[in-house]
N, C-alpha and C positions, 0 to 999 in steps of 0.2 A: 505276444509270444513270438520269437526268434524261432522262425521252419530249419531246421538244420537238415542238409544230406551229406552224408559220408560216403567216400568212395575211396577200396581199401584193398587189396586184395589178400591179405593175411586176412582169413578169417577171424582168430583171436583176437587180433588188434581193431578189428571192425568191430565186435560185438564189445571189447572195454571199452573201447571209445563211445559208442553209441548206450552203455549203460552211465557212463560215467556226464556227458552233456546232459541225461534226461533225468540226474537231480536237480539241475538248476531249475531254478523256479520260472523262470523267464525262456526257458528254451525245451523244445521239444523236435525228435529225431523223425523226419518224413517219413526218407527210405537210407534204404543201402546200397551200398555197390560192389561187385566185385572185381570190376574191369568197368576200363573208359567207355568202352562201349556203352555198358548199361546203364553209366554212370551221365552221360551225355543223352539217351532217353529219357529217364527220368527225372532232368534237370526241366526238359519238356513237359514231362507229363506234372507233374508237382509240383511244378515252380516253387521252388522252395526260395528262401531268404537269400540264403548262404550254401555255399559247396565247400564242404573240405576233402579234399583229395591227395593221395598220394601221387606223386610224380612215377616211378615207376611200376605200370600196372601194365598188365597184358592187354591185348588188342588195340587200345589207347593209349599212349601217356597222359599222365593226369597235365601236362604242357602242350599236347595234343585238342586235350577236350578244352581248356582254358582258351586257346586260341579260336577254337570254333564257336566260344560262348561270348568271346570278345565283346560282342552286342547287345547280350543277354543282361537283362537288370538283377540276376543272381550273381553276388559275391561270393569272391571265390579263394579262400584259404588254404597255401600248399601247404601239405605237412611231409616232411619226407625226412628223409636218416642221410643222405648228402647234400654235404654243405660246396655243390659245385661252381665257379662264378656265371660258366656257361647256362646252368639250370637258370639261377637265378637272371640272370641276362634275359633268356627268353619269356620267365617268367614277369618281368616288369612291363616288356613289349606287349605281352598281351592280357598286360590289364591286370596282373591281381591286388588284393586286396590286401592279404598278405602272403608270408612264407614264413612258416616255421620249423623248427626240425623237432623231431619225435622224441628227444629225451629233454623237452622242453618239460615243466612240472605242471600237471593239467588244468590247474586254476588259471595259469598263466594261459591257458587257449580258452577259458572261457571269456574270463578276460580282454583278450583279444578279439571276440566274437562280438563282444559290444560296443570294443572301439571301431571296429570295420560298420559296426551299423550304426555307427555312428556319424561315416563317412570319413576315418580316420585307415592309414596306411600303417600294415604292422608288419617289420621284417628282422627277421633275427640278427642281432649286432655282426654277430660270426660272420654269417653271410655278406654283410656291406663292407666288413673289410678287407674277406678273401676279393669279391667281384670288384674293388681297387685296386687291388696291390696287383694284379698279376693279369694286364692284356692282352692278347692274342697276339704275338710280333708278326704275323705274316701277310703277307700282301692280297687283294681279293682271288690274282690269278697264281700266286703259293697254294691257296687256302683252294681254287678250283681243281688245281692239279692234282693236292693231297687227297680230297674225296672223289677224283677219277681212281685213284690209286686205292682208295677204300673200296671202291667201287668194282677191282679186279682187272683194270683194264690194263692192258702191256704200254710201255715205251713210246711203242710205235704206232698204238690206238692213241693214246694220249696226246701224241705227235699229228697225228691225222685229224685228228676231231678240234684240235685249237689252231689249226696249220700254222706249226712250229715245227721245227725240225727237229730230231731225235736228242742231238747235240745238245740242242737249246731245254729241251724238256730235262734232260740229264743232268744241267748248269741247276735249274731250276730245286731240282730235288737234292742236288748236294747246298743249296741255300738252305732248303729247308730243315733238313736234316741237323745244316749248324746253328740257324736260330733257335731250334726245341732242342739243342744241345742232347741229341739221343742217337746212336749208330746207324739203326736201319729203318726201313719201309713202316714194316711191322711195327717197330718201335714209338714210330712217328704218328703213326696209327692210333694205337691205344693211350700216349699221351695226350693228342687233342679229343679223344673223345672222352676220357677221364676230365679232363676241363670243361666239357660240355659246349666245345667252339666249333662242331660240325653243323651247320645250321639245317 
């Protein structure tokens, strides 16, 4: 028997899911989750087989608790509604098993729950061709600037804390600005984090 735990934070979607695995003959549902949090205790306490989890949940990301389980002999299947390459990026680095997206047709995650225990890697096509087609163009010290600049900090802090000079950091951000080909700070902002390239 395949231990399944889910962790979900749409409660509806937690409870079809978790009715919908505990027809299969072969698989029964441990616990629940409704946040990373809980969802990372009780990967503890009931070792269960498998974890399916959402990627964006409160207190945790379900990318959060994958990377703290890295070590953990529970496999760990993302299920989530974006298909972003960044998500999936981080999600390969720490280990999962698979990644699917939520309007995938539910046999197909049972499915998949056999192939991963099987010792088999499942990720949704979408995903592996959005996370090709489209890399991060920015340099490590673009890509440190831009999350000082997520971060709130001025100019001049940013200038101070990389001892660069104000000029220099200013050069920096009108680069950046033209490789994410978007106008301002803000802009540049919510594009790499829509991509999921803020590590």
């Amino acid at each position: 028997m395949i231990r399944i735990l889910l962790a979900e934070d749409q409660r509806m979607l937690l409870g079809a899911l978790g009715s919908l695995l505990d027809l299969e003959d072969d698989m029964t549902v441990v616990g629940m989750a409704g946040n990373g949090e809980e969802a990372l205790t009780l990967v503890k306490q009931l070792q269960p087989d498998i974890c399916i989890m959402d990627i964006e949940m409160p207190l945790l990301s379900g990318l959060d608790v994958a990377e703290r389980l890295k070590d953990h002999p529970c496999k760990i299947i993302m299920l989530t509604t974006f298909a972003r390459p960044g998500y999936f990026e981080r999600a390969l680095k720490a280990g999962v098993s698979g990644y699917m997206l939520k309007d995938s047709p539910s046999e197909e995650l049972a499915n998949s729950i056999r192939s991963v225990m099987k010792g088999k890697r499942i990720y949704a096509p979408e995903l592996i061709d959005e996370a090709y087609g489209v890399e991060n163009p920015l340099s490590e010290r673009e890509k440190e600037i831009l999350e000082l600049i997520a971060a709130g900090r001025t100019t001049k802090e940013i200038a101070d804390q990389l001892f660069l000079t104000t000029g220099t950091v200013r050069n920096y951000i009108s680069v950046i600005l033209d490789k994410l080909g978007v106008g301002n700070r803000i802009e540049a902002i919510s594009y790499v984090k829509e991509k999921g390239w803020f590590n």
